[in-house]
KOLKEDREN-681002 format. One line per field, with one value per atom (N, C-alpha, C): z, y, x; atom name; residue number from 1; residue in three letters. Coordinates in Angstrom, 1 decimal, always signed. Example, Ala and Ser with C-alpha at 12.3 -4.5 7.8 and 13.67 -1.06 7.14 Angstrom:
<rs>
zz <- [+7.8  +7.8  +7.8  +7.1  +7.1  +7.9]
yy <- [-5.7  -4.5  -3.3  -2.2  -1.1  +0.0]
xx <- [+13.2  +12.3  +13.2  +12.8  +13.7  +12.9]
atome <- [N  CA  C  N  CA  C]
num <- [1  1  1  2  2  2]
residu <- [ALA  ALA  ALA  SER  SER  SER]
</rs>
This chain:
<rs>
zz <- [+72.7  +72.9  +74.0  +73.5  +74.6  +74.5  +75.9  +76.6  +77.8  +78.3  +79.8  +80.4  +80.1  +80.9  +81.5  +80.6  +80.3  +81.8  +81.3  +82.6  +84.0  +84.3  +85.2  +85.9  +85.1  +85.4  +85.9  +85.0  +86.2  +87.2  +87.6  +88.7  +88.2  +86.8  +86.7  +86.7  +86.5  +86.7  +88.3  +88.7  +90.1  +89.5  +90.8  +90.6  +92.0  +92.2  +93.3  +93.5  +93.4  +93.0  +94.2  +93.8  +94.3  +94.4  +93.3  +93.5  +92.6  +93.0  +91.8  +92.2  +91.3  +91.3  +90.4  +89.8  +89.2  +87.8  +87.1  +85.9  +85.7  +86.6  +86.7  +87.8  +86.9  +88.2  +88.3  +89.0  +89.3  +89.8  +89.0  +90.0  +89.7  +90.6  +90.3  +89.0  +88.0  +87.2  +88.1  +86.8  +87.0  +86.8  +86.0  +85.8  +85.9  +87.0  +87.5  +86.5  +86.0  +85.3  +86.8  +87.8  +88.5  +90.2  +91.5  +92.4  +92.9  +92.2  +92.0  +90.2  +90.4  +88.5  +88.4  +88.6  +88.7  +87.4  +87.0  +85.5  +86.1  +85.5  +85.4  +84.5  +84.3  +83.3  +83.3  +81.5  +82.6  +82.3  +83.0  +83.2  +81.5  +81.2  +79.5  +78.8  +77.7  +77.0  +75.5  +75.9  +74.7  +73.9  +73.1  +72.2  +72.7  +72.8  +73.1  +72.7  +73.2  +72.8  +71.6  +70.7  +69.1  +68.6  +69.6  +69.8  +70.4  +71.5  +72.2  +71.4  +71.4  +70.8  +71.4  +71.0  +71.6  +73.2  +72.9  +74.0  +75.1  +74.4  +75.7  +76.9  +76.1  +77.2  +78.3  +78.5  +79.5  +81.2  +80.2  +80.9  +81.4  +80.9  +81.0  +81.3  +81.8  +82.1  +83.3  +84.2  +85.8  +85.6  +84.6  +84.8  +85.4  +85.4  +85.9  +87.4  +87.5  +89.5  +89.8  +89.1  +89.3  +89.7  +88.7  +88.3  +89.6  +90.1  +90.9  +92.6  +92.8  +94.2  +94.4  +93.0  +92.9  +93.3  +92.6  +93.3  +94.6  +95.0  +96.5  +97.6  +97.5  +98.1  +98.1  +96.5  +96.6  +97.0  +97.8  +98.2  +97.3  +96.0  +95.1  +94.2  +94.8  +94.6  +94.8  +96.0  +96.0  +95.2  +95.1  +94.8  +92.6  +92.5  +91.0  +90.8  +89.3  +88.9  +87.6  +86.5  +84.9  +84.5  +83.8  +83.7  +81.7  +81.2  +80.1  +79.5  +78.5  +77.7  +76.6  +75.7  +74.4  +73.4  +72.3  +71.2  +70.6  +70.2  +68.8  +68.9  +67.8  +68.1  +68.0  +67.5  +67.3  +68.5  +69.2  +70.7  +71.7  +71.1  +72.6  +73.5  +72.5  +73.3  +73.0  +74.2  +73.8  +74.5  +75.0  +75.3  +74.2  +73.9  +73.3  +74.5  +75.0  +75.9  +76.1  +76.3  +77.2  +78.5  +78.6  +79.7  +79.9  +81.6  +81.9  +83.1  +82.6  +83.4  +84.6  +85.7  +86.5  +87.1  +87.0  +87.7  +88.6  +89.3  +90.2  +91.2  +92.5  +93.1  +92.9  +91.8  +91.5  +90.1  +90.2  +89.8  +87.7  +87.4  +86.0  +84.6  +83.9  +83.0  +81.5  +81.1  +79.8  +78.4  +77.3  +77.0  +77.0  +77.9  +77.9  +77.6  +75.9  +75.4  +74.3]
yy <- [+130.9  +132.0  +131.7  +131.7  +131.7  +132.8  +133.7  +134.6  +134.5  +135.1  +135.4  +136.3  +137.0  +138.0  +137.4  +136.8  +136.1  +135.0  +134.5  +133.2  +134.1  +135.3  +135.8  +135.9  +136.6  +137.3  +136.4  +134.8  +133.9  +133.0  +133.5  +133.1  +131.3  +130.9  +130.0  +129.9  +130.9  +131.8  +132.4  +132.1  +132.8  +134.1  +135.5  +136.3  +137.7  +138.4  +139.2  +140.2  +140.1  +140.9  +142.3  +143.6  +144.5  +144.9  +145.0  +145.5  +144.2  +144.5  +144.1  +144.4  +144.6  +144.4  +143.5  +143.9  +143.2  +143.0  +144.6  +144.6  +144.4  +144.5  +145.2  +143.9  +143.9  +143.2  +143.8  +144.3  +144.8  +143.7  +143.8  +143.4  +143.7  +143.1  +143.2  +142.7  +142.9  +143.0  +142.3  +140.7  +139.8  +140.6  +141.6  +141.6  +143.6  +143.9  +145.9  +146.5  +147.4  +148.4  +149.6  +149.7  +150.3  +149.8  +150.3  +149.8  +149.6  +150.6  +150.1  +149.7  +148.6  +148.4  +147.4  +148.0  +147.5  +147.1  +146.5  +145.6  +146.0  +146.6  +146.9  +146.3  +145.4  +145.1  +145.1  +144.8  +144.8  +143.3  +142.9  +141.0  +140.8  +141.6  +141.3  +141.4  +140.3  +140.8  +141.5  +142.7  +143.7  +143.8  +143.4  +143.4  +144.4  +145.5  +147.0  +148.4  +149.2  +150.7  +150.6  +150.1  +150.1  +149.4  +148.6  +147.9  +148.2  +148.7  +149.1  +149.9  +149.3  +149.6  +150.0  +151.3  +152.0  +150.8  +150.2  +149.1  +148.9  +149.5  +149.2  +150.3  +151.8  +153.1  +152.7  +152.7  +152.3  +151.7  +150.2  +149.6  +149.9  +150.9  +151.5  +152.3  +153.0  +154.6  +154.9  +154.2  +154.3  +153.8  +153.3  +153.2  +153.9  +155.2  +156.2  +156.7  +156.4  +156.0  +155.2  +154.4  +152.7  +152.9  +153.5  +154.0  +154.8  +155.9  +156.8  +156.2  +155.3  +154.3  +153.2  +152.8  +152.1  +152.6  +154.2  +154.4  +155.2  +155.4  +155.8  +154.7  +153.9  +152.3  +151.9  +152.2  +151.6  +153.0  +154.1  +155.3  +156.0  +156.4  +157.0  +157.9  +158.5  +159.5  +160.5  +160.9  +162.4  +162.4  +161.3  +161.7  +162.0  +161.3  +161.5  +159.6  +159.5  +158.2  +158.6  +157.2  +157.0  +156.4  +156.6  +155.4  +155.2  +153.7  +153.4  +152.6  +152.7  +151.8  +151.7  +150.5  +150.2  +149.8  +150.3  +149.8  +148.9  +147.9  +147.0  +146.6  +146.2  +145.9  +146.9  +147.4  +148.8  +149.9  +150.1  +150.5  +149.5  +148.7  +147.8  +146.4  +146.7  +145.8  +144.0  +143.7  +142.1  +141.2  +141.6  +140.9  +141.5  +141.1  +141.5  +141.4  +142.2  +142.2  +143.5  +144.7  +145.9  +145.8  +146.5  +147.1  +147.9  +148.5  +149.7  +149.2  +149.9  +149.4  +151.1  +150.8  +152.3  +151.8  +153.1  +152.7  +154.0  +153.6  +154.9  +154.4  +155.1  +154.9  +155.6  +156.0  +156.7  +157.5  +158.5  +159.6  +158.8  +158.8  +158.4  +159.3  +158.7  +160.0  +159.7  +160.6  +160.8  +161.0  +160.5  +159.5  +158.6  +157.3  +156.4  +155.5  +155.3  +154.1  +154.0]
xx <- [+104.1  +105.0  +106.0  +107.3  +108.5  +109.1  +108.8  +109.1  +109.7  +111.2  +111.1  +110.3  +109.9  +109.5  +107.5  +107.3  +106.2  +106.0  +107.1  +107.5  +107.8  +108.5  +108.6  +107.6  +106.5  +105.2  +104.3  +104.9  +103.9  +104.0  +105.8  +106.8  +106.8  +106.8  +107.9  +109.2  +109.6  +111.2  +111.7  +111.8  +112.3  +112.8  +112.6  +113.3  +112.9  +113.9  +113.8  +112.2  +111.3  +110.2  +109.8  +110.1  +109.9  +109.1  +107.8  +106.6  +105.7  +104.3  +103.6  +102.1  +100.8  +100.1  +99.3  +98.0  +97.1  +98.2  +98.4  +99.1  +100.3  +100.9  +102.6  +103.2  +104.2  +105.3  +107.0  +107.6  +108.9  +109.8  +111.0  +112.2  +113.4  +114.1  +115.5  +116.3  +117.1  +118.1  +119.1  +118.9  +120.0  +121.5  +121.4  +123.1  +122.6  +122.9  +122.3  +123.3  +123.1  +124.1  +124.4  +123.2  +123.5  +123.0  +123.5  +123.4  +121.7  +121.0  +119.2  +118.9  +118.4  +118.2  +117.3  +115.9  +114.8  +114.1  +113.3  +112.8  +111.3  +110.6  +109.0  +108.6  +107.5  +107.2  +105.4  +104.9  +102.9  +103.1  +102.1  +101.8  +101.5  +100.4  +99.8  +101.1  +101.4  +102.4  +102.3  +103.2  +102.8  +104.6  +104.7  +106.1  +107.0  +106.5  +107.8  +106.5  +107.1  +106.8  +105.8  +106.8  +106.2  +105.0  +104.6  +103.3  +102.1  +102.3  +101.3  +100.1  +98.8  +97.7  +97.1  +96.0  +95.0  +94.3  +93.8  +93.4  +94.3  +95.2  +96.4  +96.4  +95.6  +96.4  +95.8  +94.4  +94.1  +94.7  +95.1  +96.4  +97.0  +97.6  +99.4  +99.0  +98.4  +97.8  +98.3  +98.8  +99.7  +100.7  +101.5  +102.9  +103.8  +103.5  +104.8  +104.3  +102.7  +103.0  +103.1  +103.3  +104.1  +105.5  +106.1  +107.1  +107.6  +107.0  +107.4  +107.3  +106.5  +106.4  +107.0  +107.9  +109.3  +110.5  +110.7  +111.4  +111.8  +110.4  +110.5  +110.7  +110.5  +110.5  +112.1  +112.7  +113.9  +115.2  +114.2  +115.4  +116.0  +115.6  +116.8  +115.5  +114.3  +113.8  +114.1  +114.4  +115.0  +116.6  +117.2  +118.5  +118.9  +117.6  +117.1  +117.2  +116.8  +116.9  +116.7  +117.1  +116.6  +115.9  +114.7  +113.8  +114.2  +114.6  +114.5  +113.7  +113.2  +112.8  +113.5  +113.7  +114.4  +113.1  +113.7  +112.8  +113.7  +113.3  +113.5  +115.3  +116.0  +117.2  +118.2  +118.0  +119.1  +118.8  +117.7  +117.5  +118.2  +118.6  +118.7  +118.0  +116.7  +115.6  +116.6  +116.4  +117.1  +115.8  +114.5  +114.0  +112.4  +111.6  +110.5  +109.8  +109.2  +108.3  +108.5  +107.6  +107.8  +108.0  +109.1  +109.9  +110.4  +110.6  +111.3  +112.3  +113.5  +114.2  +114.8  +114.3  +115.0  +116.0  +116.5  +118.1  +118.3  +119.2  +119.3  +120.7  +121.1  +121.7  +123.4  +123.3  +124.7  +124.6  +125.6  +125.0  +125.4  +124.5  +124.0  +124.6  +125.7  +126.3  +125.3  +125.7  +124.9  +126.4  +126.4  +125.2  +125.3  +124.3  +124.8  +125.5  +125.3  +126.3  +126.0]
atome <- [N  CA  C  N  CA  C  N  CA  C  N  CA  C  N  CA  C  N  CA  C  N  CA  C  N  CA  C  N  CA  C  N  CA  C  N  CA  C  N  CA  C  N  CA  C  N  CA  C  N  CA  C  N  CA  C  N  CA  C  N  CA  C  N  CA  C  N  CA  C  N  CA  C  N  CA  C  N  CA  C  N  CA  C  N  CA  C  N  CA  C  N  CA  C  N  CA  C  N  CA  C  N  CA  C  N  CA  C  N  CA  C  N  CA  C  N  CA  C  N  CA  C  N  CA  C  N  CA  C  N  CA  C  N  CA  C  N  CA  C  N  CA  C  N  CA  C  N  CA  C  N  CA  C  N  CA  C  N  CA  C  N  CA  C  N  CA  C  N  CA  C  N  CA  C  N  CA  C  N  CA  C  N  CA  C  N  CA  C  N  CA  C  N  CA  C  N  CA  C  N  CA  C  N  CA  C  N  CA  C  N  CA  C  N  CA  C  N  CA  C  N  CA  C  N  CA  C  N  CA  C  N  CA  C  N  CA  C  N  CA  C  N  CA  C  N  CA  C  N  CA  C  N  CA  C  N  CA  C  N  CA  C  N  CA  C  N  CA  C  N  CA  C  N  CA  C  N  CA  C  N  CA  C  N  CA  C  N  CA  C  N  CA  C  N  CA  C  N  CA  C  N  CA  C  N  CA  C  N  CA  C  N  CA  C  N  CA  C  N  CA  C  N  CA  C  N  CA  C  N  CA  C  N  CA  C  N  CA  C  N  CA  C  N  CA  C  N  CA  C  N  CA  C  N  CA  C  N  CA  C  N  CA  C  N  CA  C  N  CA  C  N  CA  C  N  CA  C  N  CA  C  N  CA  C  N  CA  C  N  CA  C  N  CA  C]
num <- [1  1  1  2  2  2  3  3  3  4  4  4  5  5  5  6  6  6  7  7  7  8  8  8  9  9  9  10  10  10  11  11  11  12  12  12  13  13  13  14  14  14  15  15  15  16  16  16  17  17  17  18  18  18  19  19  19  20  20  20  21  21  21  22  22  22  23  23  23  24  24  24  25  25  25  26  26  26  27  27  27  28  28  28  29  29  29  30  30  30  31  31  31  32  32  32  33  33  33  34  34  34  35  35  35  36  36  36  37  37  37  38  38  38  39  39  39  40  40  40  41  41  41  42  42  42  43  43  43  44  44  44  45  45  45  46  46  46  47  47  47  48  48  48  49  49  49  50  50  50  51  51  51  52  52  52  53  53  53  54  54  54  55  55  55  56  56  56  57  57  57  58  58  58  59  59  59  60  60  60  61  61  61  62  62  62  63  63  63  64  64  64  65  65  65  66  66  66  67  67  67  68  68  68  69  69  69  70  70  70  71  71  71  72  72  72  73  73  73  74  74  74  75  75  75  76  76  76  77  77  77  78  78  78  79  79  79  80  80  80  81  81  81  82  82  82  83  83  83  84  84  84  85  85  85  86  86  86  87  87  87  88  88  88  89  89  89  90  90  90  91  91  91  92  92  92  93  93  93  94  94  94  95  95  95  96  96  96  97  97  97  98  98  98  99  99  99  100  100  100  101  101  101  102  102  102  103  103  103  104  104  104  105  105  105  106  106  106  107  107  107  108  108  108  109  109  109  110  110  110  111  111  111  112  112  112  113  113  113]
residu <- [UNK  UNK  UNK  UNK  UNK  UNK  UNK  UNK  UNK  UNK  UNK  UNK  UNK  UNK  UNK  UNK  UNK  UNK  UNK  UNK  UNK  UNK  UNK  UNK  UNK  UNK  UNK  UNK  UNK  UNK  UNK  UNK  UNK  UNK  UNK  UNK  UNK  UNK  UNK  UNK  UNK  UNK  UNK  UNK  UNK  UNK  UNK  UNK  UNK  UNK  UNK  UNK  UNK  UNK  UNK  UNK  UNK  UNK  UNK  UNK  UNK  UNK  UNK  UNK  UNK  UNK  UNK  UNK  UNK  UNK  UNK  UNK  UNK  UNK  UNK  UNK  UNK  UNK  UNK  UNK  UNK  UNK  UNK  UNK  UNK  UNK  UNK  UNK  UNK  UNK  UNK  UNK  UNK  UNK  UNK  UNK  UNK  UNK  UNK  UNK  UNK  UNK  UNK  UNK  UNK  UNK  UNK  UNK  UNK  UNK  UNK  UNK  UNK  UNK  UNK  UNK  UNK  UNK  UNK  UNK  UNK  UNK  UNK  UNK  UNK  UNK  UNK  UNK  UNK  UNK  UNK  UNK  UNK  UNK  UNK  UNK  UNK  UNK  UNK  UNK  UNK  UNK  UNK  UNK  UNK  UNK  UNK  UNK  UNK  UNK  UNK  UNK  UNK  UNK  UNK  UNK  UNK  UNK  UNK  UNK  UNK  UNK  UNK  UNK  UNK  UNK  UNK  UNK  UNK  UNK  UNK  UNK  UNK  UNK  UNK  UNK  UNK  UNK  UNK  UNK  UNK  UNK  UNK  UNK  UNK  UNK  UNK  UNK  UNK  UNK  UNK  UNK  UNK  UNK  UNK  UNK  UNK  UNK  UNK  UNK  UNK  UNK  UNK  UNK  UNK  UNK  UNK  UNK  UNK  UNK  UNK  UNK  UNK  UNK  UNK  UNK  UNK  UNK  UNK  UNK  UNK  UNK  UNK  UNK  UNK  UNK  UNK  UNK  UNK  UNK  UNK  UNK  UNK  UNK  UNK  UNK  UNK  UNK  UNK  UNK  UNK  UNK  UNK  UNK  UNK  UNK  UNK  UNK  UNK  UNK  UNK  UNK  UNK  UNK  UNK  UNK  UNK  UNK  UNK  UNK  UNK  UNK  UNK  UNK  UNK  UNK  UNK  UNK  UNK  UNK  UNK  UNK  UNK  UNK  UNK  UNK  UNK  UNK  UNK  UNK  UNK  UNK  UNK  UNK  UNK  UNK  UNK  UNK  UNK  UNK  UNK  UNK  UNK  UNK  UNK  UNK  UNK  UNK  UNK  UNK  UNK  UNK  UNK  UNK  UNK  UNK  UNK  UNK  UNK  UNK  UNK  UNK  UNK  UNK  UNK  UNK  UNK  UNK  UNK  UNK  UNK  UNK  UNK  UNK  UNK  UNK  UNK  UNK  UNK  UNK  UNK  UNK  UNK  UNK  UNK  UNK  UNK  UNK  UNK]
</rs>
């Protein structure tokens, strides 16, 4: 399997890393849409949304206090933030791997794009 996100997770890839633990690793967004534009991803690689199998909730079952201690850390909790995920190619996804990408730091219009 040739994955970035894959190689991130096992720092053969350099990259800014914000958080991580056992499951999860955060970082920085080579190219930010916004002045915080953090990449969450889990270490295990699971294709997208549309993948994720029962075996997985478990796993994932703290993403969003992952989620929420990211963005208290990177200051744009009280001020609000967006958290995305893309499915498939017509969502967006350009990397197969699940991810979330938060963005924050300026005020976020709708609808995106």
């Amino acid at each position: 399997m040739d994955c970035i996100f894959c190689s991130i997770a096992e720092k053969k890839i350099p990259s800014t890393i914000v958080y991580e633990d056992d499951n999860f690793l955060a970082f920085k967004d080579i190219n930010p849409e916004a002045p915080v534009h953090i990449l969450l991803i889990p270490k295990k690689h699971i294709q997208g949304v549309d993948k994720v199998q029962k075996e997985d909730a478990e796993f994932l079952k703290n993403i969003y206090s992952v989620i929420q201690d990211i963005a208290e850390k990177q200051g744009i909790s009280s001020s609000g933030y967006r958290v995305v995920t893309n499915v498939g190619e017509d969502g967006g996804q350009t990397v197969n791997h699940l991810h979330f990408h938060i963005l924050g730091g300026r005020n976020l219009q709708w609808p995106p794009g």
